[in-house]
Structure formats: C-alpha cells, structure tokens
C-alpha positions as CSV (number, residue, x, y, z in Angstrom):
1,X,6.3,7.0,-13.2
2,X,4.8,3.6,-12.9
3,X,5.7,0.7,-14.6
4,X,2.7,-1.1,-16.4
5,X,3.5,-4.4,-17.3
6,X,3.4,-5.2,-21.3
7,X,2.8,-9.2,-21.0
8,X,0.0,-11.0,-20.3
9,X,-0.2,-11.7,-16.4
10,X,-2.6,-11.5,-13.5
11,X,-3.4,-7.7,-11.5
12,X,-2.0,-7.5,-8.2
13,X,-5.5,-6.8,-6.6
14,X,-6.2,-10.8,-7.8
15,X,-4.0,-12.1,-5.5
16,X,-6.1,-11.4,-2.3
17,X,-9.1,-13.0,-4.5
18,X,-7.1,-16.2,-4.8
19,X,-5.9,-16.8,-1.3
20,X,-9.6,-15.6,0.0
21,X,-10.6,-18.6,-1.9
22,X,-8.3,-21.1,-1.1
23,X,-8.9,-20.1,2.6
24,X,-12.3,-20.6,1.8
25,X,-12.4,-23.7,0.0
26,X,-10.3,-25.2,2.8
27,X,-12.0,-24.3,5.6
28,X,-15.8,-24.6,4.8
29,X,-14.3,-27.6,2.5
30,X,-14.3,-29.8,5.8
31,X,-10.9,-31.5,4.8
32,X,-12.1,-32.2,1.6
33,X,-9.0,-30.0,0.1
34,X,-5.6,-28.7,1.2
35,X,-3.6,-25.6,0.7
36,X,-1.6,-27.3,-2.2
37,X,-4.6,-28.9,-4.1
38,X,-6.8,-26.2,-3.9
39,X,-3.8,-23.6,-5.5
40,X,-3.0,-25.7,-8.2
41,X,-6.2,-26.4,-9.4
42,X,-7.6,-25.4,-12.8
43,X,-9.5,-22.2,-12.1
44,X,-12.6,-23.3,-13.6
45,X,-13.0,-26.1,-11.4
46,X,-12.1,-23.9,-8.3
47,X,-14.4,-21.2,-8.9
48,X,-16.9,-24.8,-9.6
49,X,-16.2,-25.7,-6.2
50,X,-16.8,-21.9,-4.7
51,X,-20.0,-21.5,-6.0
52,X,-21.1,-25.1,-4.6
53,X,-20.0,-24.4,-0.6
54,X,-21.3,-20.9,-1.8
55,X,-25.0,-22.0,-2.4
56,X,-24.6,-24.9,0.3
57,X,-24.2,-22.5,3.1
58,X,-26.9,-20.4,1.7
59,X,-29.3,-22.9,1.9
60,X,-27.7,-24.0,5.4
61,X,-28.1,-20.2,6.4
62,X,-31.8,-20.1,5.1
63,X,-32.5,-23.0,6.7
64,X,-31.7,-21.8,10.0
65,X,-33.5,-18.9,9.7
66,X,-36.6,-20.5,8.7
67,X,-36.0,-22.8,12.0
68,X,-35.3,-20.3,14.3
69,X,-38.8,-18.1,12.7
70,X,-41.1,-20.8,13.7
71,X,-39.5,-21.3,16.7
72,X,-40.0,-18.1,18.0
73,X,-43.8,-17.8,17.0
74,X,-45.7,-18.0,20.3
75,X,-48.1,-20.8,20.8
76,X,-51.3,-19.8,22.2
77,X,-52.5,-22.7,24.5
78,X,-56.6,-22.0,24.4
79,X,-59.1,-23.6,26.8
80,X,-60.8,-26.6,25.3
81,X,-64.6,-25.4,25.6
C-alpha cells in the first residue's frame, strides 16, 4: 500500500523540473546566477528568468538558421552582355 501524503507539499516528479532549471538557468545564464541563488529564488521570478534565456536562444537559434539559409543559396555569376 502506498502512502499518499495528506499535507500540502511538492510531487516527487517536480524535483527533476527544478534542478533541470537551475542547471539551466546557470549555464545558458553566463555567470549571471549560481547554484544557491538560483534555488532560493521565488519561483515566479525563476520561471521569469526561464522563459527569457528560453525565447533568447530561440531567437539566437532562428537567427542562425536564417544565416546559414542564405548562405547556402548558390550565387549565379552571369556574363555581363
């Protein structure tokens, strides 16, 4: 029989969540957090800061793409008449 918990408390599948996003925030963060600052901070502002380096490297990403498209259009080089 398992045990359900009867107070008010985070799932254990959240934990994963969390440290995938203080990994996250750290890294692409570019030593703009630590380990420490990033776990104690009020969700709401960490989820903020997710969904900024979210979108940031989706435009980075796009970006690229859109770079490395043109790039690889061949250039016709046409006799002048």
């Amino acid at each position: 029989m398992e045990l359900i918990p009867t107070f008010f408390g985070l799932s254990p599948n959240y934990k994963p969540i969390l440290h995938n996003q203080i990994f996250e925030l750290v890294y692409y963060g570019k030593g703009g957090f630590n380990w420490n600052d990033v776990y104690n901070m009020p969700v709401w502002l960490r989820i903020f800061y997710y969904k900024k380096i979210d979108e940031t490297l989706t435009k980075q990403k796009k970006a690229q793409e859109t770079k490395t498209q043109s790039a690889k259009k061949p250039k016709i080089n046409r006799p002048a008449i």
